[in-house]
Every structure is written in structure tokens, then in C-alpha cells.
C-alpha positions in Angstrom: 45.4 15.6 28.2 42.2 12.8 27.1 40.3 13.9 24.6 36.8 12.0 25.1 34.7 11.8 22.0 31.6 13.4 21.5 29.1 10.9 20.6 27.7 10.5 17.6 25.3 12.8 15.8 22.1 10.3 15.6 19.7 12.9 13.9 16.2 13.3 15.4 12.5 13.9 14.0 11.7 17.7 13.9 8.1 17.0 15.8 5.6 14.6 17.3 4.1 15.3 13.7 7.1 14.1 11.6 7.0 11.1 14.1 3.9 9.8 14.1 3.7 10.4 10.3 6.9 8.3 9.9 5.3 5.8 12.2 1.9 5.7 10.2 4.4 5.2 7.2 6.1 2.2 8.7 2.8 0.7 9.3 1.1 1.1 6.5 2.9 -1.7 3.9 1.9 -4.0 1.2 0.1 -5.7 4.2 -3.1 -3.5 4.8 -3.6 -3.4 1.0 -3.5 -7.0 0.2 -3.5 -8.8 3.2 -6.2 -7.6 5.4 -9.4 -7.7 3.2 -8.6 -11.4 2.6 -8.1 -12.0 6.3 -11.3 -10.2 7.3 -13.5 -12.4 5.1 -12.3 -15.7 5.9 -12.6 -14.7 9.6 -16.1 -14.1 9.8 -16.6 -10.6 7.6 -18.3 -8.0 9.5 -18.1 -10.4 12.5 -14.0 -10.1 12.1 -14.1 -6.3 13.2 -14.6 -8.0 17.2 -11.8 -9.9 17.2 -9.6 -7.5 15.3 -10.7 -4.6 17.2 -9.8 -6.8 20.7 -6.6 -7.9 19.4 -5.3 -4.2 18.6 -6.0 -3.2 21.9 -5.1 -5.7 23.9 -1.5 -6.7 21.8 -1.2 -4.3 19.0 -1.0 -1.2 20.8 0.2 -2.7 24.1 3.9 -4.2 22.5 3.6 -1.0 20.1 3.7 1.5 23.4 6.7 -1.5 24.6 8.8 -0.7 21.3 8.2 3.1 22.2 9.3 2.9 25.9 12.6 0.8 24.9 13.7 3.2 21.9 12.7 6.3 24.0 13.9 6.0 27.1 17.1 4.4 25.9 17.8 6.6 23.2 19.4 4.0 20.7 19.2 1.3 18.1 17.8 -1.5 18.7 20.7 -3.4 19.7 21.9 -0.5 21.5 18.6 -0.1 23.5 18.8 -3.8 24.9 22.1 -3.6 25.8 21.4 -0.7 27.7 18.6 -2.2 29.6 20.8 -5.1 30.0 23.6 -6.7 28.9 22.0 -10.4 28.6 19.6 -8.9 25.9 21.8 -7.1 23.2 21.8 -10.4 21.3 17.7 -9.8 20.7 18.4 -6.0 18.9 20.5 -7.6 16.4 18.2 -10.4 15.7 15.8 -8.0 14.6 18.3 -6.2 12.6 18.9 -9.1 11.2 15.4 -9.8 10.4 14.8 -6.4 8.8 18.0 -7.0 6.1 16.1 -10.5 4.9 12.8 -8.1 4.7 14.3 -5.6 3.3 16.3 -8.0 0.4 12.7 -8.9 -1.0 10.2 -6.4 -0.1 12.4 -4.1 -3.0 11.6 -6.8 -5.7 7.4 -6.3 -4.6 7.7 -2.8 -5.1 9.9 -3.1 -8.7 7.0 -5.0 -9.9 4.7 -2.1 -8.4 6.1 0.0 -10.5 6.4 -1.8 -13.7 2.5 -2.7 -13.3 1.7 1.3 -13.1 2.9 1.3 -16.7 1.5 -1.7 -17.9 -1.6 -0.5 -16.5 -1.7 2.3 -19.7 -1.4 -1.0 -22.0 -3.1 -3.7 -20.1 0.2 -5.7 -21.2 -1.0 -8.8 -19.4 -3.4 -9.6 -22.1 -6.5 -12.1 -21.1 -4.9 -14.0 -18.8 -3.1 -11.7 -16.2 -2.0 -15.4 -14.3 0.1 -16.5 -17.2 1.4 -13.1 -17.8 2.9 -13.0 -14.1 4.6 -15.7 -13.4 5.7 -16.7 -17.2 5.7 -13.7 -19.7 6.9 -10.9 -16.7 8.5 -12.8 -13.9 9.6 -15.7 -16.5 9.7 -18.4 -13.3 9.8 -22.3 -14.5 10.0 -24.6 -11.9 10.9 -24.0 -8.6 14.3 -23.7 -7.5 17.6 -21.2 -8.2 18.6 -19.8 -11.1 21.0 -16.7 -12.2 19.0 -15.9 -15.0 18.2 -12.1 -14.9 14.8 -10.6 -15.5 15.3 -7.5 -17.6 12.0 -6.3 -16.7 12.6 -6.6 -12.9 16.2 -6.1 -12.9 15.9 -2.6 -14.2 13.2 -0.7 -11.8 15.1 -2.6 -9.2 18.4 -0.8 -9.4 16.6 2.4 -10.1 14.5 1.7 -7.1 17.9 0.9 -4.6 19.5 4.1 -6.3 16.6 6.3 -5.0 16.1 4.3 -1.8 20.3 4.8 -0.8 20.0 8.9 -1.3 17.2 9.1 0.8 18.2 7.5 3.5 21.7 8.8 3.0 19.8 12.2 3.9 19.2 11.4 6.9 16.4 11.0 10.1 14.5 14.2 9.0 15.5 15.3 5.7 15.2 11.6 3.9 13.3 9.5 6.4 10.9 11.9 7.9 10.4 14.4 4.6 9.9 11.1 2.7 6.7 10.1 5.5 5.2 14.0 5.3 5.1 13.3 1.7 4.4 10.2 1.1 1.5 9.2 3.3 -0.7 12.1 2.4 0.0 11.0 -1.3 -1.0 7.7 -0.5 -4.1 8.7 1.2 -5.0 10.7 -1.8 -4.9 8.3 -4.5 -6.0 5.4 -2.0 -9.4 7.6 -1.6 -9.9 8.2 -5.0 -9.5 4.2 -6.1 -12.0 3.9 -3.4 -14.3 6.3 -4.3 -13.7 4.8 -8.4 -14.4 1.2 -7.3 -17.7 2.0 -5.4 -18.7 3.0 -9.0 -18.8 0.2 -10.2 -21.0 -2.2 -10.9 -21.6 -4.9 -8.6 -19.3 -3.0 -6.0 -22.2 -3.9 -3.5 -22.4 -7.3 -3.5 -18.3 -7.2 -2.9 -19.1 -4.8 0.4 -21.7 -7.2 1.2 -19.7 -10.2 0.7 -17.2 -8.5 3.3 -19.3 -7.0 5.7 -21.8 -9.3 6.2 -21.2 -11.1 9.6 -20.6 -14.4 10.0 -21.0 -14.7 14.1 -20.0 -18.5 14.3 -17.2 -17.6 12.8 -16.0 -16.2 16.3 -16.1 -19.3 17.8 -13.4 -20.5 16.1 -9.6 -20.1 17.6 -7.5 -19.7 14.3 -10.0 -16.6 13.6 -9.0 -15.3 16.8 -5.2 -16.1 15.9 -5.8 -14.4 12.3 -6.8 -11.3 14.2 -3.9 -11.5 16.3 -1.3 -12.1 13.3 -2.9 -9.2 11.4 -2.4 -6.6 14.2 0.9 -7.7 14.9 2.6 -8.2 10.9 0.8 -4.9 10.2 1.8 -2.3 13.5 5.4 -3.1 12.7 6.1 -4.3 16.0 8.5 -6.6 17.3 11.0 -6.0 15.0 12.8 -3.2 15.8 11.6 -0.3 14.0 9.4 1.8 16.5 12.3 1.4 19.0 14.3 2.7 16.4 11.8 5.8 15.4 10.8 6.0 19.0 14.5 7.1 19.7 14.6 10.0 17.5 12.0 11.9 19.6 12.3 14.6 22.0 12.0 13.3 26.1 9.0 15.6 26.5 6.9 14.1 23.6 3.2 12.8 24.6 4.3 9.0 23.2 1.7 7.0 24.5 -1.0 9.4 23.0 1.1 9.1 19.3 0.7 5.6 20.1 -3.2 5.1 20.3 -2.8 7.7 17.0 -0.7 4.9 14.8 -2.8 2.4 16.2 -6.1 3.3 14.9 -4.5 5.2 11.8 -3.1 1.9 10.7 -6.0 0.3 11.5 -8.2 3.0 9.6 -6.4 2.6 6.2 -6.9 -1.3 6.6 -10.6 -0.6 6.9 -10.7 1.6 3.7 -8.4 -1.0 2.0 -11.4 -3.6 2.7 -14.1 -1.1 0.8 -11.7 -0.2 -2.1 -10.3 -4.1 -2.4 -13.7 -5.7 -2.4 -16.0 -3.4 -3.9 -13.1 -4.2 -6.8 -13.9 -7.8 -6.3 -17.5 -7.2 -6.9 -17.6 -6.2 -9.7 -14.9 -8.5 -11.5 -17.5 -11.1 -9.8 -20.4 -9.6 -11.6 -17.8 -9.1 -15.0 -16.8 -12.5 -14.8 -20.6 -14.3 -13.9 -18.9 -15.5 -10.4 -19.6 -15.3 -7.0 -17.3 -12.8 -5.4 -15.9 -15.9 -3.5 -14.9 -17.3 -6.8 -12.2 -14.1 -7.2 -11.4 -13.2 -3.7 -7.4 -13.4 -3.5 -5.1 -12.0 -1.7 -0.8 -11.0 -2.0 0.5 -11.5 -5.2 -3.0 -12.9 -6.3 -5.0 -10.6 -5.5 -2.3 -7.3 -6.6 -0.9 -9.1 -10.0 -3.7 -11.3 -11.1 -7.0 -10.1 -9.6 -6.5 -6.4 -9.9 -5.2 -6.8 -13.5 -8.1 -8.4 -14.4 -10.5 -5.7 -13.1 -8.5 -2.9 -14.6 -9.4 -4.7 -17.9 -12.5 -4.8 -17.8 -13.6 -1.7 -15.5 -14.4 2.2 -16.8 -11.3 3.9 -16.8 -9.6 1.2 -15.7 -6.2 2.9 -16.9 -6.9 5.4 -13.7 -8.0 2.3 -11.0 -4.6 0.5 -12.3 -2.5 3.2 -11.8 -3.7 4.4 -8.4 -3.9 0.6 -7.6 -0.1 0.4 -8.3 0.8 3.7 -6.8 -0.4 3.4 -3.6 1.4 -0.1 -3.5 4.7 1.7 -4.1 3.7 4.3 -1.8 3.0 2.5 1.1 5.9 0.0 0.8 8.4 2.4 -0.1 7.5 4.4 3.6 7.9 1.1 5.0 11.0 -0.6 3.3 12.7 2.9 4.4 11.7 2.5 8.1 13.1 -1.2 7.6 16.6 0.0 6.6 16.5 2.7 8.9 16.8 -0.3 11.1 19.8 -1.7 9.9 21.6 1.7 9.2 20.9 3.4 12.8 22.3 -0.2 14.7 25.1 0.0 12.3 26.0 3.6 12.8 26.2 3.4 16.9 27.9 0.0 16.8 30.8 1.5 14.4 30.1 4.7 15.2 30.2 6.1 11.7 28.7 9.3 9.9 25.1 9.3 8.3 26.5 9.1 4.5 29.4 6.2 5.3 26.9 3.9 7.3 23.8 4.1 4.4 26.8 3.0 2.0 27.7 0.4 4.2 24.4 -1.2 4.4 22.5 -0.3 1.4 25.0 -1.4 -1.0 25.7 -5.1 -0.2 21.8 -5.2 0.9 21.2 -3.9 -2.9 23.3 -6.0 -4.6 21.9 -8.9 -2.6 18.5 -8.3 -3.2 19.3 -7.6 -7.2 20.9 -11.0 -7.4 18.3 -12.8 -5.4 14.8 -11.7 -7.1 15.4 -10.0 -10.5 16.2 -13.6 -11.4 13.4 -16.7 -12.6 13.9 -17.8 -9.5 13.2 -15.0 -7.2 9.4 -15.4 -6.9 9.5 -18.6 -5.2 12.6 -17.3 -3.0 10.5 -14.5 -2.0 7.6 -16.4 -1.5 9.0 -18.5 0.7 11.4 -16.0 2.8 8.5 -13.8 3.5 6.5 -16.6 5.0 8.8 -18.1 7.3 10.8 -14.5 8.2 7.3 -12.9 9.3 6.2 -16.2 11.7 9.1 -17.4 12.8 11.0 -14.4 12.8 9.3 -11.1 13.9 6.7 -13.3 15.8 9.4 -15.2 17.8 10.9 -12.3 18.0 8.2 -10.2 20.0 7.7 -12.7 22.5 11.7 -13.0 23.2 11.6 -9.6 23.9 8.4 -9.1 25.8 9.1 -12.2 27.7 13.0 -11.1 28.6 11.9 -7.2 29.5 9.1 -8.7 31.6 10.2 -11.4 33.3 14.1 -11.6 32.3 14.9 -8.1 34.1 11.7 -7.3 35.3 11.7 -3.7 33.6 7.8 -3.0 32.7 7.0 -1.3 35.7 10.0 1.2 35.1 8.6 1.6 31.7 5.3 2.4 32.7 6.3 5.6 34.6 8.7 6.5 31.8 6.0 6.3 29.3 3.0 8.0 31.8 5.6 11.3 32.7 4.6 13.2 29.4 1.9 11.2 28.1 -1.7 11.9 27.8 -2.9 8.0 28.7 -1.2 6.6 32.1 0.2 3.3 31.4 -1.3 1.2 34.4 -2.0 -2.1 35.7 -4.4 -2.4 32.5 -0.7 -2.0 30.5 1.6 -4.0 32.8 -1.1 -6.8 32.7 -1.1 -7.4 29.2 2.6 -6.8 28.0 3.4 -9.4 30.9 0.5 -12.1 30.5 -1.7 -11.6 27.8 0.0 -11.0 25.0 2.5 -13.6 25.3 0.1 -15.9 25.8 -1.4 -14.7 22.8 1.5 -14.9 21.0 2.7 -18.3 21.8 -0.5 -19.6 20.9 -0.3 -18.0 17.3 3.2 -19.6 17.4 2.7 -23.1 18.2 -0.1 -23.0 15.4 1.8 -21.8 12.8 4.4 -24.2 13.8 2.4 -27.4 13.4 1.2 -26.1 10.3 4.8 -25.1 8.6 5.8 -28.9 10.2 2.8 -30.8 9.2 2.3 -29.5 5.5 5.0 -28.1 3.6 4.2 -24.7 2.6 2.8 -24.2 -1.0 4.2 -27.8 -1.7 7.9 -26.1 -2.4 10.9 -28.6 -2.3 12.2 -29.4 1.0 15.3 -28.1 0.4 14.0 -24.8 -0.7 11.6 -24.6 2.6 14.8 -25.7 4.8 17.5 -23.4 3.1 15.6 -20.1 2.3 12.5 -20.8 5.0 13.5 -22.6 8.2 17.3 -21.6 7.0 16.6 -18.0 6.6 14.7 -17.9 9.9 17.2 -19.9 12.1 20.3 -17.7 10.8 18.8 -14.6 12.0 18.8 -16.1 15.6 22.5 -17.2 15.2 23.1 -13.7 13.6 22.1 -12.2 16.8 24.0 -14.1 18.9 27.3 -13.7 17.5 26.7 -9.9 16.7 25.9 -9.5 20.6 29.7 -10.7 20.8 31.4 -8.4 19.3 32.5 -5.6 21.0 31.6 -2.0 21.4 33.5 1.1 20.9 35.0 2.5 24.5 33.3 5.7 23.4 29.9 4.5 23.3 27.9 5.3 26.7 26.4 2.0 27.5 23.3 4.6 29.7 21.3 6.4 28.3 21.9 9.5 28.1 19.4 11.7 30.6 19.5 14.9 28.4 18.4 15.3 25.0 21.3 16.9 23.3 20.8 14.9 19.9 20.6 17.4 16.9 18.1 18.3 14.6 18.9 17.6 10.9 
């Protein structure tokens, strides 16, 4: 007598709700706070809106409702999901995988310094020069290069940080990844609001909104402004990269997805907006502190979260408040996302290996920790960060999104089949309008943005770092995900894992 054996128990989001909350928490990252207002205002200010609003219809939402249809209707991992569809493809799941562990090695040190500025907020530790303070009294980086020369003051929030981060996703789909998203994002939109409502208060928090809004229409006959909007839709939807495929596979058949779609879309796109008030109306009024033009202290990244921002909660009213809902909502919204980054890794792992929820969090999360704990609680791991996070997010997730749309397109011609997957429960039919620009547009769009960035990383050496640095922990970094992908694709599958997907939802709630 064979015994066959049951497949794994891959855990499954509760509701839509849970879902698209999980979704929202993916998408909302460091990104929309510190990434976006910047972005608008060199692209035109309230002139940018246009081209952003065209690029999140016609690519954001488009490849996000592409990462739905492959996760939902092939009810798997990434790599599992393209295998599924084909066996020519598996190759491009694990290269996202692998692009979500270099992401996720890093993004854990941003969010350690998060929450170490939340208490030095109370203090205003960084003194009269918030610059200095960064990279030499906190971060203690000298020149760059490597070092294994820990940073107390990072080291220490970041194994805290990878403690909490394992039992939550050792939880599980619902009870750590889902519960964390319900919680989380209404949190974040709590204390987000309130910095908002705090820095329209203050002095000169009109001339920052002015500064931003006010349009600059030749601005939109520019390309790279066009390209900006483009790269802002796409590093902030978390698309292309395997996480909605991953989410989109915990959800019941029936669910309206292309509805939850438009939902994440604009929700994501919302919270950018409101970062743009809260970010520059803070400008503003540093301006105004400072005797500068607001053009004088717009930043944005690490700049704008570790110098700028320390400088306003210095001098603001109740600045102890704006810091610590500053910081906060930075650890809020890139916690939700560095979990939906692991989730990632830890689903692929678990229907490769076929292993329970508890063995394949250990399995991951614990190298990726210790990893990440050696790499950036060191002098060093500022300018490793820097420069991973640069080259990773253009030459990995970008490249990434246009393999795939490119290979389920044209490479197995699967769109169509999408399309009526997609339109059978949900509330906007994916047409010829969809099928038009997953196929043509957005690649189009996409290789454009990529042969840019491309001549730029070539031409000028980014941030004037080392060439070795750029070439081990840049191109390197970027290249080895690719090879990554290739040899995981090689590696074989266990004879009890259906390589359909299965046409009955019989995954289990938990």
C-alpha cells in the first residue's frame, strides 16, 4: 500500500481585509516617507502628480494585478508559481527570492537606527550638527570600505530587532504576518496623521507646501521626470519582486483581486501624498529656522530621515513629539515591509523543502540575521548599505519585472489566460486595456528606465565609492542574484510536490 503525502499546510489570510491590509503593509516602506517628496519636487512639484498619476495606472497597477494573477491562480511561492506556469521560468522565482534576502540583510540595519533615533529624539543626542553625529559619533564610519568593527549602538537594536522579526514570522501567514499588517498600518496611519497635522503648525510650513506643490509644467517635458515617475511607482508598489505573488497566494479563489488591487494602488499612493505635506511642511519651517530657502534643506533617504529631521526636531515646538512619531512611523512602515520581504524567502523555502512553518523561519531567519548583524552593525555597513540598496533596487527588482513580464507575455504567451482568471470574481474586467499594457507598454517603459540607469551607474560611479566596492557589493550583489536563480532552478523538487496548481482551495486557515 503507497502512502501519498498530503501537501504542505501553506497557511492562508483569514479575509480580503487581512490581505489587502498586508498588501498596503508591503507597500508602504521607508520609500513613500523619504523617497517620494524628494522625487516629486525635482520632477516638476505639483506638475509631478501627471506623470505619477499616469505611471500608476498604466505600470503600477498593471504588473501589480500580473503579481496577483501568477500567485493566485498558481497557488505558490514564487519559484513555485513559475515553475507551474512553466518549467523554463522557475529560474526567475528564485531570483527574486534571492533579491528579497540582499533587501532584507540591510533594510533591518535602517530600521535599528529607526529605533535608536526615537530615543534620542527625548535627548536631541545629535547635538548642533545632526551630520557629524550620523555618520561619526552613531554610525562611527571612516573611510569607505570593510571593517569588523562592531557598532554597539547599532548592534544591539539589531539583534533585538531579528529576535522579534523571527517569532513573528515563525507565527505564521495569519497570526504573525497578517495580525502584524491589522496592527501595524492603522498605527502607522495614526501617528503619520498626527506628525502631519504637528508640522502644518509650524512656522513656515507654507512656503514648504508651496515649494512642493507649486507646478513646474516644463518640467514634463523632460524624459528622466517621466522615468522618475515610473521608478517611484514601481520601487514603491512592491512589485516585481515576488512578494504579491507570494501574498496573492494566500487568498481564497473567490476573492475580488483585481478590485483589492486598484485598493493598494491608490492606498499606497495616498500615504505618499500625505508623506509629501508632512515631509515638506517640516522642510519649511527648518528653511524659515535656518534663514534658507526650502531648496537649501530639501533631502531625501538617510539625509532627509537622520540629518534633516534631526535638525527640525531641534528646533520645532515639541519637537520631542514630531521626532518620535517621525521615527515611529519609520519603524512601522518598514517593519510591515521587511516582514512581507521574508515572507518571501520563507514561503519559497518551505514548498521547495517542504518543511513546517516553525523549521523553515529558523532556516532562513537565522543565517539572514547573522548576516545582516555582521554586515551593517559594523563602521563599514553604511557605505555597504548604501551601495547594495542602489544597485539591488535597479538592477535587480527592475530587471527583474521586465524578465518576467516579458517571459509570461511573450515567452509562454499566458496574459490572456490571466485575464479571465483575474476577471471571474473580480469587480474590474481585465481587458484589452490590461493585456495592452502588461505586453507593450510597460516593458517599454521599463527598459527605458533601465538603459538610463544603466548609462548612469556605467558612466559615473555612484557616490564616487571605490570601484571595487561598486563591483563587489553593487554590480556583484546584483549579478549573483541572477546566477542564484539559475542554479536554484536546478535543483530538484520533492516527488510530492504537485507541479499544477491545485483547482480547490483546501489550504487551511491559521
Amino acid at each position: 500500500m503507497t502512502v501519498t503525502k498530503a501537501p504542505i499546510d501553506r497557511g492562508r489570510f483569514s479575509n480580503k481585509t487581512v490581505f489587502i491590509m498586508a498588501a498596503i503593509g508591503s507597500a508602504v516602506g521607508l520609500g513613500n516617507i523619504w523617497r517620494f517628496p524628494y522625487v516629486a519636487y525635482e520632477g516638476g512639484g505639483g506638475a509631478f502628480i501627471l506623470p505619477y498619476l499616469v505611471a500608476l495606472l498604466v505600470a503600477g497597477i498593471p504588473l501589480l494585478l500580473l503579481d496577483y494573477a501568477i500567485g493566485h491562480s498558481q497557488r505558490g511561492s514564487a519559484p513555485l508559481s513559475f515553475r507551474r506556469i512553466s518549467r523554463r521560468l522557475e529560474w526567475i522565482g528564485w531570483w527574486q527570492v534571492a533579491i528579497c534576502v540582499v533587501i532584507s540583510v540591510y533594510y533591518a540595519a535602517i530600521l535599528a537606527w529607526a529605533i535608536q533615533y526615537t530615543g534620542f529624539s527625548f535627548t536631541q543626542a545629535w547635538g548642533d550638527d545632526p551630520e557629524t553625529f550620523l555618520f561619526q559619533d552613531f554610525l562611527q564610519a571612516g573611510e569607505p570600505g570593510v571593517t569588523l568593527e562592531f557598532v554597539p549602538a547599532v548592534l544591539i537594536p539589531m539583534v533585538v530587532l531579528w529576535a522579534v522579526t523571527i517569532v513573528i514570522m515563525a507565527l505564521g501567514v495569519q497570526k504573525g504576518v497578517g495580525a502584524t499588517s491589522v496592527i501595524f498600518i492603522p498605527v502607522l496611519l495614526i501617528a503619520f496623521g498626527a506628525l502631519v497635522v504637528q508640522a502644518l503648525s509650524l512656522p513656515g510650513a507654507l512656503e514648504g507646501l508651496q515649494t512642493l506643490f507649486q507646478p513646474d509644467w516644463a518640467a514634463l517635458a523632460q524624459p528622466a521626470v517621466w522615468a522618475s515617475a515610473f521608478g517611484q511607482i514601481f520601487f514603491s508598489l512592491s512589485v516585481g519582486f515576488g512578494i504579491m505573488i507570494t501574498y496573492a497566494s494566500y487568498v481564497g479563489r473567490k476573492i475580488d483581486m483585481t478590485g483589492s488591487g486598484f485598493v493598494v494602488g491608490f492606498a499606497n499612493s495616498g500615504f505618499e501624498l500625505l508623506c509629501g505635506i508632512g515631509v515638506f511642511s517640516a522642510l519649511g519651517f527648518l528653511a524659515q529656522a535656518s534663514g534658507l530657502g526650502v531648496a537649501d534643506v530639501v533631502a531625501d533617504g538617510i539625509g532627509l530621515a537622520f540629518v534633516a529631521f534631526p535638525a527640525i526636531i531641534s528646533q520645532a515646538p515639541l519637537g520631542a513629539l514630531l521626532g518620535v512619531l517621525f521615527f515611529v512611523s519609520l519603524v512601522l512602515a518598514g517593519f510591515t515591509s521587511l516582514v512581507s520581504i521574508l515572507e518571501v524567502v520563507i514561503s519559497a523555502v518551505r514548498d521547495k523543502l517542504e518543511l513546517g512553518r516553525v523549521q523553515a523561519t529558523l532556516v532562513v531567519t537565522v543565517p539572514l540575521a547573522i548576516i545582516s548583524i555582521l554586515l551593517f552593525s559594523t563602521t563599514s555597513g553604511v557605505y555597504v548599505l548604501d551601495i547594495a540598496d542602489y544597485f539591488i533596487n535597479r538592477f535587480g527588482i527592475l530587471l527583474a519585472a521586465l524578465v518576467a513580464m516579458v517571459a509570461v507575455a511573450w515567452g509562454v504567451r499566458k496574459v490572456p489566460w490571466f485575464a479571465e482568471h483575474m476577471s471571474r470574481y473580480g469587480s474590474i474586467r481585465l481587458g484589452g486595456w490590461w493585456k495592452a499594457l502588461v505586453m507593450v507598454v510597460t516593458p517599454i517603459a521599463l527598459v527605458i528606465m533601465l538603459v538610463q540607469e544603466t548609462i548612469t551607474a556605467i558612466t559615473v560611479p555612484y557616490e564616487g565609492y571605490p570601484a571595487w566596492m561598486l563591483g563587489l557589493f553593487g554590480w556583484g550583489v546584483a549579478g549573483a542574484a541572477i546566477v542564484a536563480g539559475v542554479l536554484l532552478s536546478f535543483t530538484r523538487w520533492k516527488a510530492t510536490t504537485p507541479m499544477e496548481a491545485p483547482e480547490a482551495d483546501e489550504e487551511v486557515i491559521r
